[in-house]
DRENDO-955282 format. One record per residue (C-alpha): residue number from 1; chain; x, y, z. Coordinates in nm, 4 decimals. Last residue first. Layout:
@resi NUM, chain A, x X, y Y, z Z;
...
This chain:
@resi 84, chain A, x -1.4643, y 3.6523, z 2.2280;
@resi 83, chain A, x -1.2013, y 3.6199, z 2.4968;
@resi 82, chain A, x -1.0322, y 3.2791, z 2.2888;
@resi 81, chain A, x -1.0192, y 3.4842, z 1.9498;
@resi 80, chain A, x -0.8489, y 3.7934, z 2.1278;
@resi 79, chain A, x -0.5614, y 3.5407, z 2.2524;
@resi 78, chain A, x -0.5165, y 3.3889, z 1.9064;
@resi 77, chain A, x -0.5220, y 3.6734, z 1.7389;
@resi 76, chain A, x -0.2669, y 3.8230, z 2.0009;
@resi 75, chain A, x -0.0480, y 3.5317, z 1.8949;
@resi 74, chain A, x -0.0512, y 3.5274, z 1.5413;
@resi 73, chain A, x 0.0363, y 3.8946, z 1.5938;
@resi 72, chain A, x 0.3115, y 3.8121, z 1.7454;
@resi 71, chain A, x 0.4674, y 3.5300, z 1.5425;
@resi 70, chain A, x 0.4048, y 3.7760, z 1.2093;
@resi 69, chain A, x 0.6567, y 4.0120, z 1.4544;
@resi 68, chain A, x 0.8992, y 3.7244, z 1.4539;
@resi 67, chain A, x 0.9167, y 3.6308, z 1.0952;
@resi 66, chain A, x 0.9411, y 3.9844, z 1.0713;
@resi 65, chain A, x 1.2105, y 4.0381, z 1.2841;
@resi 64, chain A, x 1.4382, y 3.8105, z 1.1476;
@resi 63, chain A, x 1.6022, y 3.6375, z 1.4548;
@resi 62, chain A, x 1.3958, y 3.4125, z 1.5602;
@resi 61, chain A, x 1.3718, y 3.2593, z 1.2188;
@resi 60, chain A, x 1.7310, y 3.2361, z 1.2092;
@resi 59, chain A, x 1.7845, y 3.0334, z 1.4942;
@resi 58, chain A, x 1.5342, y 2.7895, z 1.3881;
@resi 57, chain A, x 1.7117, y 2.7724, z 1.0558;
@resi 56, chain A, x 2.0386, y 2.7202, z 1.2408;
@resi 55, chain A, x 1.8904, y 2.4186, z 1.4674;
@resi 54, chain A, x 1.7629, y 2.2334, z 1.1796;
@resi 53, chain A, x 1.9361, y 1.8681, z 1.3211;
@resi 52, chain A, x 1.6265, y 1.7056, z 1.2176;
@resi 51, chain A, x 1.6275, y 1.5216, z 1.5686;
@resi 50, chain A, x 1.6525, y 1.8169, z 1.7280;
@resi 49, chain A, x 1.4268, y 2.0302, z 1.5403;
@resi 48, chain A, x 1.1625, y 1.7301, z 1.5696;
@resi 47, chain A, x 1.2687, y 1.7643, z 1.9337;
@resi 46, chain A, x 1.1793, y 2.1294, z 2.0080;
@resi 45, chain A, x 0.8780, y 2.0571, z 1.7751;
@resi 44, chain A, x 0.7601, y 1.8267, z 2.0570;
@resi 43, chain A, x 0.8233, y 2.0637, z 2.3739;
@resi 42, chain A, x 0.6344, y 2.3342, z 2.1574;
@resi 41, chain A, x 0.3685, y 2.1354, z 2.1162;
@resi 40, chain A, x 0.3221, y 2.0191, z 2.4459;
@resi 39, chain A, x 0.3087, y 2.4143, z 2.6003;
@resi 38, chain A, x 0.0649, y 2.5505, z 2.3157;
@resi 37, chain A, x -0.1735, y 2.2377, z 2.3842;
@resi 36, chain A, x -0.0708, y 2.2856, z 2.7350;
@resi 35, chain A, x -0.1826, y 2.6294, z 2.7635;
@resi 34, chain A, x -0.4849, y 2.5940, z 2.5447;
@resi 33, chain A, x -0.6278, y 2.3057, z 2.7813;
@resi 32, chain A, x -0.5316, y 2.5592, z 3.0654;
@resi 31, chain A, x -0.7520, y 2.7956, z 2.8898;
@resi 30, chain A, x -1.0384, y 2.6513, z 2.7573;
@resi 29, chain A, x -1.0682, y 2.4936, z 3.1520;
@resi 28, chain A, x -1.0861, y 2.1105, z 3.1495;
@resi 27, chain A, x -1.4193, y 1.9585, z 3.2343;
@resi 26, chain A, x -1.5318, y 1.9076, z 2.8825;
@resi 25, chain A, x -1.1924, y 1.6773, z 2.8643;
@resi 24, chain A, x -1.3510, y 1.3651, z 2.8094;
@resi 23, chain A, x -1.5849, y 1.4743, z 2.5549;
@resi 22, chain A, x -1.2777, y 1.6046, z 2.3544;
@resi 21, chain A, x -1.1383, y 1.2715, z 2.3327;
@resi 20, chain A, x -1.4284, y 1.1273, z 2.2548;
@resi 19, chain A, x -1.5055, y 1.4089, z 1.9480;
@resi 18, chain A, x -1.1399, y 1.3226, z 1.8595;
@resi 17, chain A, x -1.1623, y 0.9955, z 1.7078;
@resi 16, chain A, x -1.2864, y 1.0351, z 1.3834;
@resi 15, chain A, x -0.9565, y 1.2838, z 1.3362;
@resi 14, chain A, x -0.7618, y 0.9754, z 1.4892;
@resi 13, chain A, x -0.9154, y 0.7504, z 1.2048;
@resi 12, chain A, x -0.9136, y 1.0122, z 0.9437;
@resi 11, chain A, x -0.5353, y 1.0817, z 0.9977;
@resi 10, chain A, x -0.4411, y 0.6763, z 0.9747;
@resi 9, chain A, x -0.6605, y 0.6217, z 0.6863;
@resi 8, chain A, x -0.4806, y 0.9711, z 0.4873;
@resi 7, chain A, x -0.1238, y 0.8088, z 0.6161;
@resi 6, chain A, x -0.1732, y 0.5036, z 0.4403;
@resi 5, chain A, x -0.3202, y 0.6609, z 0.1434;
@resi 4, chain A, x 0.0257, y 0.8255, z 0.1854;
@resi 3, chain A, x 0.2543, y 0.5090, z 0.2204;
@resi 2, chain A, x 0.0998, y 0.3330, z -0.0783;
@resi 1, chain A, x 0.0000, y 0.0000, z 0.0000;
């Protein structure tokens, strides 16, 4: 089997999964599920860059100040969107 039909099953299994999963965390705050959403994913892109050995392309991207200011305002979006 192809390895990307193989991915597209795999991705609409867990995607047909995650109206449990989010029934099981109704009783989470919105924000402290954010928090370690944002928090988790962070930890695990810290390791695919790692792993990847991309460590000067992350470095760059934090310092262009553009890429960084887009990173802000993706942020406060996100924040204002949350509050509404």
């Amino acid at each position: 089997m192809n390895k990307g039909i193989l991915y597209g099953i795999t991705v609409y299994v867990l995607w047909g999964f995650f109206p449990i999963y989010w029934k099981l965390l109704s009783h989470v705050p919105a924000l402290q599920l954010l928090g370690h959403r944002i928090a988790w994913s962070f930890l695990v892109l810290l390791g695919v860059i790692f792993i990847t050995k991309q460590w000067s392309e992350f470095r760059a991207t934090l310092n262009a100040r553009h890429s960084m200011l887009g990173l802000l305002l993706k942020r406060v979006l996100a924040i204002l969107s949350i509050r509404c």
